[in-house]
Each structure stands twice: as structure tokens, then as C-alpha cells.
C-alpha positions as CSV (number, residue, x, y, z in Angstrom):
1,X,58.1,-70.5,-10.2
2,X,60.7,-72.9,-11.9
3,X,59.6,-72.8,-15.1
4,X,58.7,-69.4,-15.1
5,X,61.9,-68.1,-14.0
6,X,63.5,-70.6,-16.7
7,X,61.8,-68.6,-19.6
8,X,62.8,-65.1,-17.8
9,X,66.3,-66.1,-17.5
10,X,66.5,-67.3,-20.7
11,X,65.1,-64.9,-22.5
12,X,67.6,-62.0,-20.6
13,X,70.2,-64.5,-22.2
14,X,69.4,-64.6,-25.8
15,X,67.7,-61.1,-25.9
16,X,68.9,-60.2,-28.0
17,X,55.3,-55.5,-16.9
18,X,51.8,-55.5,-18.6
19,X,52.0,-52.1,-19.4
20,X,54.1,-53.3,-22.1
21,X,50.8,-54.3,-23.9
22,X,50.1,-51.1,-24.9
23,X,53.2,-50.6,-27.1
24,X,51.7,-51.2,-30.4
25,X,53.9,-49.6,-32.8
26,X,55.2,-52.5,-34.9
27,X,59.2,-52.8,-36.0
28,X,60.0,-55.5,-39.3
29,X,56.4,-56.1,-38.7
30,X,56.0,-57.1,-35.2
31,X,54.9,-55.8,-32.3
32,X,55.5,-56.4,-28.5
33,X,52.6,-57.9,-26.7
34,X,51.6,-59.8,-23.7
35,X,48.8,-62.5,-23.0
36,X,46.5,-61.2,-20.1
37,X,47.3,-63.2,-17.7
38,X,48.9,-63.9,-14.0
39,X,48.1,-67.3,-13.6
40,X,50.1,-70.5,-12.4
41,X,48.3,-72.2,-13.7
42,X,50.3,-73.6,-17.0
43,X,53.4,-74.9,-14.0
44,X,53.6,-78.4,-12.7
45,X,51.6,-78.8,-9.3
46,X,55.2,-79.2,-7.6
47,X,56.4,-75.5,-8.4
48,X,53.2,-73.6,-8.1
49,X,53.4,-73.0,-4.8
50,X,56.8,-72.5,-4.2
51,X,57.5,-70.2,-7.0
52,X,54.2,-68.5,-7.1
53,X,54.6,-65.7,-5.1
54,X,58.0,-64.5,-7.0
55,X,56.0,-63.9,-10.2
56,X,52.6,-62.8,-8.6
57,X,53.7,-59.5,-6.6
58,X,54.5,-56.1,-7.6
59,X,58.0,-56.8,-8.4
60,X,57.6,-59.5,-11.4
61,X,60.7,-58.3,-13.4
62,X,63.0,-58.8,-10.8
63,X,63.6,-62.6,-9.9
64,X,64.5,-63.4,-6.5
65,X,67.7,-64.0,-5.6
66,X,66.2,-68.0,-4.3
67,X,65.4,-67.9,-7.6
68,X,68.6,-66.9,-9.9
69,X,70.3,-70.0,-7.4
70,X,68.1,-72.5,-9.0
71,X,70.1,-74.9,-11.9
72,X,68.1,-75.9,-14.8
73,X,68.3,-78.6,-17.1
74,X,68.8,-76.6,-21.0
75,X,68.4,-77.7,-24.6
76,X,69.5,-76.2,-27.6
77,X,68.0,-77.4,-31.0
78,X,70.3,-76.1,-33.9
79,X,72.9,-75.9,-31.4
80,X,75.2,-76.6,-34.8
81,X,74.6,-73.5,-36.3
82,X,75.3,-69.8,-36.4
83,X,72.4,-69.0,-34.1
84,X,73.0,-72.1,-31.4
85,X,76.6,-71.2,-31.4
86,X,75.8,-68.2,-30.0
87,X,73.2,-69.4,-27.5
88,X,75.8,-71.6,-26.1
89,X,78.5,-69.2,-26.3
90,X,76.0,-67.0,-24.4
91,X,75.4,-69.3,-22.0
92,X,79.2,-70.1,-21.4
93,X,79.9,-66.4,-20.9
94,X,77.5,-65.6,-18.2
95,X,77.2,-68.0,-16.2
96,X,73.6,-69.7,-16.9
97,X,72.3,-71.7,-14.4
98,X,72.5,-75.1,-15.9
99,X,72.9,-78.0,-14.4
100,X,72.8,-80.1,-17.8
101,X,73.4,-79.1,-21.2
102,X,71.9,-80.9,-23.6
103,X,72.3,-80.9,-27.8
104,X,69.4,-82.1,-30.3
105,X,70.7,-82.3,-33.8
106,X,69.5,-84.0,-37.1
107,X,71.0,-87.3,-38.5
108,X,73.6,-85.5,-40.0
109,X,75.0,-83.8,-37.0
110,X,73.8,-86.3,-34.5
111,X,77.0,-88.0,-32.5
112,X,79.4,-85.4,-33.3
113,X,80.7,-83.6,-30.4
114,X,80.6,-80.0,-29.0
115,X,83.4,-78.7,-27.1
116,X,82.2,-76.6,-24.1
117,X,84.2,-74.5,-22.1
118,X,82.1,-74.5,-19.1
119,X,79.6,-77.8,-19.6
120,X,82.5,-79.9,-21.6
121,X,82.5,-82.1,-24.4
122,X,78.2,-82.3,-25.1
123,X,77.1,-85.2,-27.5
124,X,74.9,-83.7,-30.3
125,X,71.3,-86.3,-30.2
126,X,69.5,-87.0,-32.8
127,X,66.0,-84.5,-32.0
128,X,62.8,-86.6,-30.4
129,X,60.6,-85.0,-28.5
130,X,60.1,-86.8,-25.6
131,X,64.0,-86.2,-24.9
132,X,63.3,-82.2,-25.6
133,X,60.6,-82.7,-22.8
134,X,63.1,-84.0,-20.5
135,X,64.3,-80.6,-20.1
136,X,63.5,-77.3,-18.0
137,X,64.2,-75.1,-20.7
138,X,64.2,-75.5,-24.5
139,X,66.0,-73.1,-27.0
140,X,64.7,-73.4,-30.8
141,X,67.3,-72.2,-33.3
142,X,65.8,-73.3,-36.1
143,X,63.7,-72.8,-38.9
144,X,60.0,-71.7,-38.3
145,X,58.6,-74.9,-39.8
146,X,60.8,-76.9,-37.4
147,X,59.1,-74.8,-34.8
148,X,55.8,-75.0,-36.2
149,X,55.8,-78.4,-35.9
150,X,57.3,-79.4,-32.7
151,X,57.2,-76.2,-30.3
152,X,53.7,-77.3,-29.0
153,X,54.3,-80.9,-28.3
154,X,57.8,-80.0,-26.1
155,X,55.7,-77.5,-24.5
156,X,52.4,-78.8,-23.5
157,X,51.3,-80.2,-20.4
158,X,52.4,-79.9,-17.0
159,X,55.9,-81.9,-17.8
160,X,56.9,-80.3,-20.9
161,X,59.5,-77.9,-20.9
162,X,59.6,-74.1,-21.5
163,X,60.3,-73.5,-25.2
164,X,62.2,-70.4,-26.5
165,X,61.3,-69.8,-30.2
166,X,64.0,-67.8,-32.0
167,X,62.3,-68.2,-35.8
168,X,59.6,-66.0,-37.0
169,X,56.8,-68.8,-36.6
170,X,54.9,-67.7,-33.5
171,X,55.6,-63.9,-33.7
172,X,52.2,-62.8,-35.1
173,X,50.2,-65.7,-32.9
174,X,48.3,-63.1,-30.7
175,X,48.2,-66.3,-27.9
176,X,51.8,-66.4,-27.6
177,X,53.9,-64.1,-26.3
178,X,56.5,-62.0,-27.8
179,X,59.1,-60.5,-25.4
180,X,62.0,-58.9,-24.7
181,X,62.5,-59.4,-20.9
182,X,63.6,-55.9,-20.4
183,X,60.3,-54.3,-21.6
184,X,57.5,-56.6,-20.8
185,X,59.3,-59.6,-18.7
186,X,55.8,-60.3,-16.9
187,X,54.2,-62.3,-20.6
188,X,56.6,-64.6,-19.7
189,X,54.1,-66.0,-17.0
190,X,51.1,-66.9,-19.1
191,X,53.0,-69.1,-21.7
192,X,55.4,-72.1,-22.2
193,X,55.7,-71.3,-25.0
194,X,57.7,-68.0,-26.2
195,X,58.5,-66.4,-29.3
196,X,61.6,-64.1,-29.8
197,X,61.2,-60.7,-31.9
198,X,63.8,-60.5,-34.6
199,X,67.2,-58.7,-34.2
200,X,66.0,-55.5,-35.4
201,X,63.0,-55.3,-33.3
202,X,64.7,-56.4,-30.4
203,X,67.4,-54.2,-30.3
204,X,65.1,-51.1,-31.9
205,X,62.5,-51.3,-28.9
206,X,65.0,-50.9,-26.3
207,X,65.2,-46.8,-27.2
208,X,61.7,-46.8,-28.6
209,X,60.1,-47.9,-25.2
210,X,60.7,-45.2,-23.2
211,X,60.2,-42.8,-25.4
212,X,56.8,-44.3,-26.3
213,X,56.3,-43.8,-22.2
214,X,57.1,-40.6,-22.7
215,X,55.4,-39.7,-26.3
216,X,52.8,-42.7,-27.2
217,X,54.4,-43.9,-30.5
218,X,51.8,-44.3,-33.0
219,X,53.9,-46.0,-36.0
220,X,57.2,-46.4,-36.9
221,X,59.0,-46.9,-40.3
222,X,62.5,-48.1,-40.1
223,X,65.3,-49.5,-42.8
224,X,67.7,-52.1,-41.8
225,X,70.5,-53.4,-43.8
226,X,71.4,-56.4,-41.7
227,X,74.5,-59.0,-41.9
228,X,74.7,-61.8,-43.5
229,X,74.9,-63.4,-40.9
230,X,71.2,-62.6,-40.5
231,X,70.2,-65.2,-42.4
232,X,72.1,-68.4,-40.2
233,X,74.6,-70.5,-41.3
234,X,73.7,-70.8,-44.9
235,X,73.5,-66.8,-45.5
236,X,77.1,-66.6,-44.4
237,X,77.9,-70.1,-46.5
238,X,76.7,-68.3,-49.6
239,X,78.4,-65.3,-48.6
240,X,81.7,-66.4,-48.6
241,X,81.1,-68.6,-51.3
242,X,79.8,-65.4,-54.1
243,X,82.9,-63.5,-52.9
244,X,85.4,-66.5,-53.6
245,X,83.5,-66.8,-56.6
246,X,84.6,-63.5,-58.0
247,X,87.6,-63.1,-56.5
248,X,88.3,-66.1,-58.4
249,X,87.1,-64.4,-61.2
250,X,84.6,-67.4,-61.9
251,X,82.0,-64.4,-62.3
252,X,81.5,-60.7,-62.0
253,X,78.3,-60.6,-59.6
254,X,77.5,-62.8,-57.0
255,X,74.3,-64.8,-57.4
């Protein structure tokens, strides 16, 4: 299952069963869930068949190793700032299984060039949609109107691609599912398109989740105090911009 395996493999990347579903203890306001579903539906005719048998036995978390030798065809949107840095970075490191890389930009960023140690010097395009559909697999690092408004059209149909949401815009859509592949890998059937918990979330479940096996969670209250860096490019802009600011002694606080 192409596509399907796309979204897993992805998703292990940037990550930051069904039983899964039953987590509902929420972290920053979300909670894990799945979309009831096993169907191949949502693929193109050409990879049902082929693929459908890796995703519909008892072993869904695990791709075949058939399947991991597959090359996909990847875009990043954002791929400019902090967040698709790190994507590619990511992908760079270890050893995604792309066979193109492709970078949507805005006007302002589009026909610059990104150096690549592994996929070379990448082009940045200026963001259509039909391009995005070109691809396998779509990474969104962007903001969650950007997403809002164009996750559905790359994704839809048989030929659009599978879309990775990293913003906050699909996380409380109970039709779309939220995952972290190492706790509920198996959503990533039912949907092309798939959101992303945040940082704290993601990282918080992976101690909670066994221990809700073990102790059925009912509700957890955490406080974070997260980077900067948190907030993309422009939190760490303004960052370094209020500490010049006073260091300059231009003023005491920084707005």
C-alpha cells in the first residue's frame, strides 16, 4: 500500500494499532484518536492490491521490508522555515526513501535555492496545487490557515498525494486522524490526510501510553514552557531581536 506506507514512514520521520482509540486523556488539548477503519479504499486502483495485504494483517505497525525499499516522490511546503528545515534535515539524516525532493515556497522564496546534502541543490517553486498533487507524499509546515485551505485539495481523490499536517488546523477534526506512528500507526490507513499532535503531546504520550495500558488514564494536567523556537521562524526572529534590543540598551523589557 504505497500511499499508505508513505504517511507511516513519514510520520516515524517527523514524529516528533486501534487500541490506540481508547487513549482519551488529552495533552495541550488534544487527544490521540483513530478513524474506524481498514479500508483501501481511499488508494489508487494501481496499489490496492499490491499493498493491501501489508496494512490489512495482524502486523499493521510494522511495514514490510518490500515496503521500506519503495522510493517516493516528497514535498515540503515551508521547507524555508524553522520547521521545514528540520523536515529536510530529517530526511537527510535517515535515509528517507525519496526518489525526488521537491520545495513549494511563496513568491518571496520561490527560485531561491536549497542546498541538500543528500538530494542536492532543490529549487524552491512557487506553491500550486496541482504540482503538490504530483507528489507521493506531502509535508505541511505551515500555518493552519495555509492548511485549512489547501490540505484537502492535494489530498483528495485517487491521485492526490498523502498530506502531513504539522499546524494545529485538523487536530480536533474527529475525521482526521491524529497520530504518532509509535502508538496508533494503523489511523494512518483510513486517511490521506493526517494531522500531527503538537510537540508537547507528541513527545508526552510516548510515557503516558503504556502506563495508560497499564492504569487507564482518565485526565492529565501538564505545564510546558517551550522554546522559542516553538513558535517557527518568526518566534525565534523576535527572540533575538528583544534580546539585541536590550542589550543594546534600546529598552529594559522585551516587547
Amino acid at each position: 500500500m504505497r500511499f499508505s506506507c508513505s504517511a507511516l514512514v513519514g510520520l516515524v520521520l517527523v514524529s516528533s494499532a486501534q487500541t490506540a482509540a481508547a487513549f482519551t486523556g488529552g495533552i495541550g488539548g488534544t487527544s490521540l484518536r483513530t478513524v474506524p477503519s481498514s479500508s483501501t479504499a481511499f488508494l489508487p486502483k494501481q496499489h490496492r492490491r499490491a499493498f493491501g495485504g501489508a496494512l490489512n494483517n495482524n502486523n499493521n505497525s510494522k511495514l514490510s521490508a518490500s515496503s521500506l525499499q519503495m522510493s517516493y516522490k516528497v514535498g515540503i511546503v515551508g521547507a524555508t522555515g524553522a520547521v521545514g528545515k528540520e523536515i529536510l534535515q530529517c530526511m537527510e539524516t535517515r535515509g528517507f526513501p525519496a526518489s525526488q525532493m521537491r520545495i513549494f515556497g511563496s513568491k518571496r522564496s520561490a527560485g531561491s535555492v536549497v542546498e541538500s546534502s543528500v538530494f542536492g541543490s532543490i529549487t524552491v517553486e512557487l506553491f500550486d496545487v496541482a504540482a503538490a498533487r504530483e507528489c507521493d507524499l506531502v509535508f505541511l509546515a505551515v500555518s493552519g490557515d495555509f492548511a485549512k485551505e489547501h490540505a484537502h485539495a492535494i489530498s483528495e481523490g485517487d491521485d492526490g498525494a498523502v498530506v502531513i499536517d504539522n499546524s494545529s488546523a485538523f487536530r480536533y477534526k474527529p475525521e482526521i486522524p491524529l497520530v504518532v506512528p509509535e502508538i496508533n500507526p494503523d489511523a494512518t490507513k483510513c486517511s490521506k490526510l493526517i494531522a500531527n499532535p503538537n510537540c508537547t503531546t507528541a513527545i508526552g504520550v510516548m510515557a503516558l501510553w503504556p502506563l495508560h495500558k497499564l492504569f487507564k488514564i482518565k485526565r492529565i494536567l501538564m505545564s510546558t514552557y517551550q522554546a522559542a523556537s516553538g513558535a517557527g521562524q518568526e518566534g525565534m526572529d523576535e527572540l533575538r531581536q528583544g534580546t539585541k534590543s536590550i542589550l543594546d540598551g534600546e529598552r529594559e523589557v522585551a516587547e
